[in-house]
Structures are given as C-alpha cells and as structure tokens.
C-alpha positions in Angstrom: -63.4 104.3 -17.2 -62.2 102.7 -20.5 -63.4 99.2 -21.0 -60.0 97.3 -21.7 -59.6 95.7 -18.2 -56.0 96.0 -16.7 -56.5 95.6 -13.0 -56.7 92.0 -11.9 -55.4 90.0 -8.6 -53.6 87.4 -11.3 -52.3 89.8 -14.1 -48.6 91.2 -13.7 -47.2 93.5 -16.3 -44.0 92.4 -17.9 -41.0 92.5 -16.1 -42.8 93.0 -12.5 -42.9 90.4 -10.1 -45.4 89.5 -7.2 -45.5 91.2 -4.0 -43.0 88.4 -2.3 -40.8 88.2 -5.3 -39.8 91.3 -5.7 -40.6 93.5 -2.5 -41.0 91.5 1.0 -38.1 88.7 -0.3 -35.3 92.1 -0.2 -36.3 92.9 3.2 -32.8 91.3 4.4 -31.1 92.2 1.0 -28.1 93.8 1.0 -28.5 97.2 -0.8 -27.2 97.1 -4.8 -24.7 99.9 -5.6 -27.0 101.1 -8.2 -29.7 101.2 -5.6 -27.7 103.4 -3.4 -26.9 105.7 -6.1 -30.4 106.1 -7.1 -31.2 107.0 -3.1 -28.3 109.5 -3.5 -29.7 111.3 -6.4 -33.0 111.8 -4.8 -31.7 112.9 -1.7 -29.7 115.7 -3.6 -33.1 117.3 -2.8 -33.0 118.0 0.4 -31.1 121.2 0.2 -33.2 122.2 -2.8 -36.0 124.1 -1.2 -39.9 124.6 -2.1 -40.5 127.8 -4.1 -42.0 130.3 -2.7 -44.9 131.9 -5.0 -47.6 129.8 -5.8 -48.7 132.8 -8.5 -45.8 131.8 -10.6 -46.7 128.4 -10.8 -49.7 129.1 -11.9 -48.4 131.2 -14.6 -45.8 129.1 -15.7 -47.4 125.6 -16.2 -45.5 122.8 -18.0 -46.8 121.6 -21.4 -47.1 118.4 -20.0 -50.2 119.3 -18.0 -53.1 118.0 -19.7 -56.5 119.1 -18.4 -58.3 116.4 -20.2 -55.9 113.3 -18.9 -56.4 115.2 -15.5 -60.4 115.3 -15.6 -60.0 111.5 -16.0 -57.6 110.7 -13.2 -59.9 113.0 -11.1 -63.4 110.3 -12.1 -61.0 107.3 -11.6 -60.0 108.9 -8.1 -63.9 109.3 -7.3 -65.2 105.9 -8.6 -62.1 104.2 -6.6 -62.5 106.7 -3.7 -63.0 104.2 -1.1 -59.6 102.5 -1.8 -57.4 105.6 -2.6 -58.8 107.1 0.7 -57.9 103.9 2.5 -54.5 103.7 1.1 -53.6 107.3 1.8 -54.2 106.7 5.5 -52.5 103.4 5.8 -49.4 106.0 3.8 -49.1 108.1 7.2 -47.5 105.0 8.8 -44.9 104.9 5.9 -44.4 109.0 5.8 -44.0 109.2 9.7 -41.0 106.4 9.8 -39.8 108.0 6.4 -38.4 111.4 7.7 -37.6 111.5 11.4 -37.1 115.9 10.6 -40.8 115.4 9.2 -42.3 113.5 12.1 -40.4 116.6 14.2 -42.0 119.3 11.7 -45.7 117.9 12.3 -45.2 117.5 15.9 -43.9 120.9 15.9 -47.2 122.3 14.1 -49.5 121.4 17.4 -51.8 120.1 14.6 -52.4 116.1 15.4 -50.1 115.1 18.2 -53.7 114.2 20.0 -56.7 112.2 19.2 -58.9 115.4 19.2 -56.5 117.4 16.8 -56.2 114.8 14.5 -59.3 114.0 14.1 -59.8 118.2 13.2 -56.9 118.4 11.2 -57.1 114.5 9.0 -61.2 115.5 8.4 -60.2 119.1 7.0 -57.3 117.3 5.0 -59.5 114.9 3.6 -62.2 117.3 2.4 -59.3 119.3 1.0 -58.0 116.6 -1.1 -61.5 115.4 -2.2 -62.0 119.2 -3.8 -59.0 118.6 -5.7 -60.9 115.6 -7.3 -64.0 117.5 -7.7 -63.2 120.7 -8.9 -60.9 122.4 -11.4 -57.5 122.9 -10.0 -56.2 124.7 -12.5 -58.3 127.6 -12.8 -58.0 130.1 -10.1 -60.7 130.8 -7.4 -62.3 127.2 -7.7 -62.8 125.5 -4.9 -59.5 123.4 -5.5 -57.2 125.5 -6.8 -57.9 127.8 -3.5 -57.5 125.0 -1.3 -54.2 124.0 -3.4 -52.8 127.9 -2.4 -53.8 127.6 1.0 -51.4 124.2 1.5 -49.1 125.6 -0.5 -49.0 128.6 1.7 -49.1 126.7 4.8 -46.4 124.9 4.2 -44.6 128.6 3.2 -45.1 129.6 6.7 -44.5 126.6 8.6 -41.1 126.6 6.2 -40.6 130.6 7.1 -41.0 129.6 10.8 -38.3 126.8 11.1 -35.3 128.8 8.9 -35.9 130.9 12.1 -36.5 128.8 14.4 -35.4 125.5 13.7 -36.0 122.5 16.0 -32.9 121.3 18.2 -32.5 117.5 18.6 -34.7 116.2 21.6 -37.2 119.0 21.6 -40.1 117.6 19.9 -40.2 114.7 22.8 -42.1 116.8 25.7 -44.3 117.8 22.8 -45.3 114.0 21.7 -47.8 113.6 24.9 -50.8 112.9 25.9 -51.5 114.7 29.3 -47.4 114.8 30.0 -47.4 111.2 28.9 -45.9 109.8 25.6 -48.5 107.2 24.2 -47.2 104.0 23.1 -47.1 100.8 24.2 -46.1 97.1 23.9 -46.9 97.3 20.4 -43.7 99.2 19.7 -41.6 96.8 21.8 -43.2 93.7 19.4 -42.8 95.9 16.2 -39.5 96.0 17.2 -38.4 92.2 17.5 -40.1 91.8 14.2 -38.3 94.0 12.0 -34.8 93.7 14.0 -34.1 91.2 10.9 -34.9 94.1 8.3 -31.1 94.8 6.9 -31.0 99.2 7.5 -31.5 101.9 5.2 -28.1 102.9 3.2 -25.3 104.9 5.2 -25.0 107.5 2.9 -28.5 108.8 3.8 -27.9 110.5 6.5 -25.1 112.2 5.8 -27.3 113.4 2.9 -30.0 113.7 5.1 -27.5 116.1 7.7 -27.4 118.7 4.9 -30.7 119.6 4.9 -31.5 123.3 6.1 -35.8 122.6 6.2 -38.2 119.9 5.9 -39.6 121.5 3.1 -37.3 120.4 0.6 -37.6 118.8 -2.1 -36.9 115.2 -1.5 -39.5 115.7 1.4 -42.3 116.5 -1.0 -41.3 113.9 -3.2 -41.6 112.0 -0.6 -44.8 112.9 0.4 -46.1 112.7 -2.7 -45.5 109.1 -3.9 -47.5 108.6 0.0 -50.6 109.9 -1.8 -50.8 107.4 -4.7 -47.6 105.0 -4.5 -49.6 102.4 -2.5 -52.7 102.4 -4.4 -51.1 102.0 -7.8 -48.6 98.9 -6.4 -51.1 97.1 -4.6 -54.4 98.1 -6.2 -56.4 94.9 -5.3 -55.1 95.3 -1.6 -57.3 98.3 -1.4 -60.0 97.0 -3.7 -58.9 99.0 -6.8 -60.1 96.8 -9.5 -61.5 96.9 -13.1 -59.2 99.4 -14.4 -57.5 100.1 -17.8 -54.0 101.0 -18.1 -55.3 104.5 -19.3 -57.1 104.8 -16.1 -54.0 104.1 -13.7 -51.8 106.7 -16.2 -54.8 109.2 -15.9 -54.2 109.0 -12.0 -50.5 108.9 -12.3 -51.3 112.2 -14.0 -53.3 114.0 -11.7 -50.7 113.4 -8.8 -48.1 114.7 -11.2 -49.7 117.8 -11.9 -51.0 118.3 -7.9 -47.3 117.7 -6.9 -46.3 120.3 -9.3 -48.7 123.0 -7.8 -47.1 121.9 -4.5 -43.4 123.0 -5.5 -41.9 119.8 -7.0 -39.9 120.5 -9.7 -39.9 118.3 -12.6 -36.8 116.0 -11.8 -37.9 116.0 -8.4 -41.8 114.8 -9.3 -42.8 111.3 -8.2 -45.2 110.9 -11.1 -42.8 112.1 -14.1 -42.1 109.4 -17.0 -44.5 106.4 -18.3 -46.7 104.4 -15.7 -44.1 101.5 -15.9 -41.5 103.9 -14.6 -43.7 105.2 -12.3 -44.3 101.9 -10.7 -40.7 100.7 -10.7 -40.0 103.9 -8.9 -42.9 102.9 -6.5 -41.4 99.6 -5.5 -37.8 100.2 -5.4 -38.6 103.3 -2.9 -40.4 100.9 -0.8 -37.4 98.4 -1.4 -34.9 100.3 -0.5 -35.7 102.8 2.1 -39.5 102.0 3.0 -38.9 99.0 5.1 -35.6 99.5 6.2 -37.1 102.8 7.9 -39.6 100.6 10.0 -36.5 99.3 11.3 -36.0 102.9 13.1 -39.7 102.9 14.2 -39.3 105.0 17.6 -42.2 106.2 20.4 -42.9 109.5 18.3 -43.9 107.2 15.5 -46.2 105.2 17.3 -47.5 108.4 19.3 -48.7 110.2 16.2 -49.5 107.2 14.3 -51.9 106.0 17.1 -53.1 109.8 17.4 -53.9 110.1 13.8 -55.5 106.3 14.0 -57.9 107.0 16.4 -58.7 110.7 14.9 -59.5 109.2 11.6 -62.1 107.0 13.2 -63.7 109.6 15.1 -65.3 110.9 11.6 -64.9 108.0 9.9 -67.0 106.0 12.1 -65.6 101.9 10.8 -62.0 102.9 10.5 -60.0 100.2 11.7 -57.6 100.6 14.8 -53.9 101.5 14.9 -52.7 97.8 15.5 -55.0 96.1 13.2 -54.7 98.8 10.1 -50.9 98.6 11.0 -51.0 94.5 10.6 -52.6 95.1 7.1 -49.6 97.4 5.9 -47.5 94.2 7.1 -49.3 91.9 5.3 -49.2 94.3 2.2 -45.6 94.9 1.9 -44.9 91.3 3.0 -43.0 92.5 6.5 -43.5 90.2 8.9 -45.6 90.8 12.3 -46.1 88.0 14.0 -45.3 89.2 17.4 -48.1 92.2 17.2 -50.4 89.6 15.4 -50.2 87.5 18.8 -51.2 90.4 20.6 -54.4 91.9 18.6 -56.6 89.1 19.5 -58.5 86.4 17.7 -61.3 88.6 16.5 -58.8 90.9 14.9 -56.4 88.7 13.2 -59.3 86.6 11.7 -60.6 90.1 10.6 -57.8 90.9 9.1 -58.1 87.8 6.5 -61.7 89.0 5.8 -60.5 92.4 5.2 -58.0 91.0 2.3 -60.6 88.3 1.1 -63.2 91.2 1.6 -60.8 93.6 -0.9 -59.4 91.3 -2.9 -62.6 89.3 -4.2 -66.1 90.7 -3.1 -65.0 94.0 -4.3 -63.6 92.6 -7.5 -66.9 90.8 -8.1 -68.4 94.3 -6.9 -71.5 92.6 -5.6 -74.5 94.3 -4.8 -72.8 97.5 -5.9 -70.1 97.4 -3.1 -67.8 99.9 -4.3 -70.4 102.2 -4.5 -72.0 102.0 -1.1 -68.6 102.0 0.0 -68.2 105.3 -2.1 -71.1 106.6 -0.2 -70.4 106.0 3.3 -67.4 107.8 2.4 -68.7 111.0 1.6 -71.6 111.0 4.0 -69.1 110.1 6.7 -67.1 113.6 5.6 -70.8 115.6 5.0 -71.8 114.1 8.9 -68.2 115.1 9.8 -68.8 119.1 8.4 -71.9 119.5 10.3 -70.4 118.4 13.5 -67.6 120.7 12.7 -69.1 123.5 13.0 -72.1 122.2 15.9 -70.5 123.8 19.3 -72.4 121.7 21.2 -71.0 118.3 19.4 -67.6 119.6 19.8 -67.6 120.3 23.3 -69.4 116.8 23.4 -66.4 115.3 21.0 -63.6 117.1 23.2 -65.0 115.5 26.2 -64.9 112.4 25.2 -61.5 112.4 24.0 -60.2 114.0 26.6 -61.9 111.0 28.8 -60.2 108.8 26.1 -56.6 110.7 26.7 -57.0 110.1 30.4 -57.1 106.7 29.4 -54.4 106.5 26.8 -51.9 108.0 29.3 -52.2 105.9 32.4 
C-alpha cells in the first residue's frame, strides 16, 4: 500500500459531495434529462449479449490490462478483505431489486432460493472470488483463471438454457418457496411505507428493459459488476476501508476492470473503464438514479432470496448479521430512510447498528490492536472451517437438518 493517505471519514475529493448532499437528498428528485439519457445509453446493452468463447478473450486482451496495477488491486483487496467482503454481500440487496429478469434468472437456477442452498452456493462464490485475489488470473490453468472459465461458462449455459426456454411472466413465484410457502414478512410491508416517498426509476427503462432477449446481456453484467466494487469504493469508511492512497483505490478499480472483461463486458459497456474520478461519479449517479428508485419496486421475491441468501451467509460465516439489521445498514449508508423496519428490529439491534458504524468508521480507522487483521483472519478461517464442512457428510446431513428445522420455521 503506498504511504500517501487518501482514505479518510473527513476528506472529499473535489467536486464530490457527502453522502446526504449528493445521494440520499435526490431520493425524491425529479430525474435530469441528461440523467435519463445517460440510463438510456447503458441500457442499449440489454440486447447486446455475452460472448460466447472465453478462449478468445484470453487471446485477445486489451492493452490496457496491466498485470502489475492488477497484482496491486489484488493486495489492496486482501489487506481490506474484511470490508470488500462485507460490501459485496450488502450488494446482493441492490442487484436483486436492480433487475426483476435477474432475480427471475437466479431463482430459475435452483441455486439459493433456500437457506441451505445459499449457504452452498454464496461459500463456493466466495472462495471463488477470493482465488481471483490470490492467484494469477491471467495465465491459464491457475487456480483463478480456471475458476474465471468455469463462471464464465456457467453463465454460457444458464444463457443457452433460457434462449430456449425462456421464463413466462409469473413462473418463478411457485419456485420462490420455502416448503410451498413464499418467505417474507412484515418487513416488506414496512420497507414499503418507507420508500413510497422515493420518486420511480425513469419510464423509458422499461421499454428498454422489454427488448431484452436474455439476462445475460450486457447491461446485466455491467450491472453486476459495479455490485462487486461500486459500494466499497463510494463509501469506503462505511465498511472500514481506510488508510488508502489514491493509487490503491485505482489499483482496485483496475482489477474489477480487467475481471469484468474476462466475464464478457465489452469495453463501453465496463463499469471500471476511465479515471477513478469517473469511476466514482459513475458509481453514485447509478445509485442516484436507478439504485433507490428500484427499492421502490421491492416485491416478495426480493425479500425471499434476500432473506435466503442472509441467513446462508451466516451459516459459514458464523457473526454475519441478519437480513433486517444488515438491510438497516444499507439504509443508513445510502441515506434511505427506514424508520418503520427500525421500529421493528428491537432495541438491541438498532443500538447495534450505531456501534457497527462507530465500530467501522473509527476503531477500524485507528486499527487498534490490529483489528483489520484479526478481522482478515476470521474471514478466511471462517471460509477454510466452511471447506471442511463441505465436504464432511456427516456435518452436512447435520447442517441440512437443521435448516430444514429452520424452513419449517420460516414458512409457518
């Protein structure tokens, strides 16, 4: 990590204002022509599909690929692994409102519409993701750059699969259950009446979004993308990122650029293209203009999966907090207000939630006692714990037990 310090609670770059200023305040705002426009470009993507040989991407790499800026944002991704992990899962929220045709596609895989598969299916897509920051992703028959075919072809097939059998309005509904039952709950109602002031998402969208032959398009990896790095590089402190140099956020920048590009993005499509300051403006006008006004469309398939992939996560990742109260920080991060679900989550859990923002913002920018370390550490001997288990029969049939004890529960 470079020593010129660039992350701080306090320090804005020019031309960017704070969270309230320039996010949370447009909530209610009407939608800019030029903000609309920009949407409409992007969503050109959706009838631009992925390609479909990951060999010639391989072969054909852009020039603007640098291994050595990519080895860096790989070491900034470990040292801050804590935080980017947390980010990314508090991103599956945003990514399951973003794209209703997405939310359809990962119900439709079987994969995590239950506690049990998710917690299978978020563990393997973890360690997956934590190879591409340990390993060499650009040389074949590493350990990342297989696991970065084996996405890339899974999302071939599950691509392949729709084009012939693609999903009919209402058919994903019976498959969003939990022994017959959809699971959601009050919460939704309350989420609800607190975003009903939250002005909608531009009209134009969805007749863009009516075009689209697949979910595999380009605008949907875009999309997807900017969920694995947009938060953490807005709201770095929020997920106690600090004590970085500007080099060291453009290094990361970097290495999300280049993954995305292994993944299918073309260049003008690419989240991460252009200078860090671009980057970030992109960042927060996406979360402007269509993030929250999609949590106004919140429905029970959202809240289904997003509680199925809540509760997964914390079956391997033991301190993980719960749907409702990592839901509440999200809120509080992108200034949306949540007062209704905040009535309902208890004392214990609403005071928590100001230690887990003093807890992020401060004690891990003071790094006492080594915190983001041991924080590192539980991490990864959370996901080593997680691989054992795995692959114990006996602790599955143990795990599958419970859960389905816990599903009982869920659906009454």
């Amino acid at each position: 990590m470079n020593d010129q310090a660039y992350g701080d609670d306090n320090n804005h770059e020019p031309g960017y204002s704070t969270i309230d200023e320039n996010i949370s305040s447009s909530a209610t705002a009407f939608h800019e022509p030029q903000d609309v426009h920009r949407l409409v470009q992007m969503f050109q993507g959706v009838v631009d599909d992925m390609p479909s040989d990951f060999d010639s991407l391989m072969q054909n790499k852009p020039d603007w690929i640098d291994p050595e800026k990519l080895k860096r944002g790989q070491q900034f991704a470990l040292e801050h692994y804590f935080g980017v992990s947390f980010s990314k899962i508090l991103s599956l929220y945003i990514l399951f409102a973003l794209s209703h045709n997405g939310l359809d596609t990962l119900i439709y895989t079987r994969m995590s519409d239950t506690p049990y598969k998710a917690y299978r299916r978020y563990y393997a897509t973890s360690d997956i993701i934590k190879s591409w920051m340990e390993t060499d992703i650009l040389t074949p028959e590493t350990k990342g750059n297989k696991n970065m075919r084996r996405v890339f072809q899974m999302h071939q097939k599950v691509h392949e699969d729709l084009l012939q059998n693609p999903i009919i309005d209402g058919q994903m509904e019976p498959r969003c259950t939990i022994l017959g039952k959809p699971w959601y709950t009050a919460t939704l109602a309350n989420l609800k009446k607190d975003f009903k002031c939250i002005s909608p998402a531009p009209t134009e969208i969805n007749s863009l979004l009516e075009r689209q032959k697949t979910v595999f398009n380009q605008c949907y990896l875009t999309t997807t993308q900017f969920g694995f790095f947009g938060l953490a590089i807005v709201y770095p402190e929020w997920f106690g990122i600090h004590d970085y140099s500007r080099q060291d956020m453009e290094d990361f920048v970097h290495l999300w650029r280049t993954i995305g590009y292994l993944m299918g993005i073309k260049d003008e499509y690419n989240f991460g293209r252009g200078t860090l300051d671009e980057v970030k403006e992109r960042s927060k006008w996406l979360i402007r203009v269509l993030v929250i006004p999609k949590f106004r469309e919140i429905t029970e398939k959202w809240e289904h999966m997003s509680r199925c992939a809540a509760e997964g996560v914390r079956m391997y990742m033991k301190k993980s907090l719960s749907f409702e109260s990592s839901f509440c920080y999200l809120c509080d991060i992108l200034g949306l207000k949540s007062t209704n679900v905040k009535k309902t989550i208890g004392f214990r859990k609403y005071i928590y939630l100001w230690w887990l923002r003093f807890f992020m913002k401060y004690l891990l920018k003071w790094n006492l006692f080594n915190l983001r370390k041991r924080l590192n550490r539980y991490i990864f001997k959370s996901m080593k714990t997680a691989a054992e288990e795995l692959n114990n029969e006996n602790i599955q049939i143990k795990l599958l037990n419970k859960f389905i004890k816990y599903e009982q529960t869920a659906a009454v």
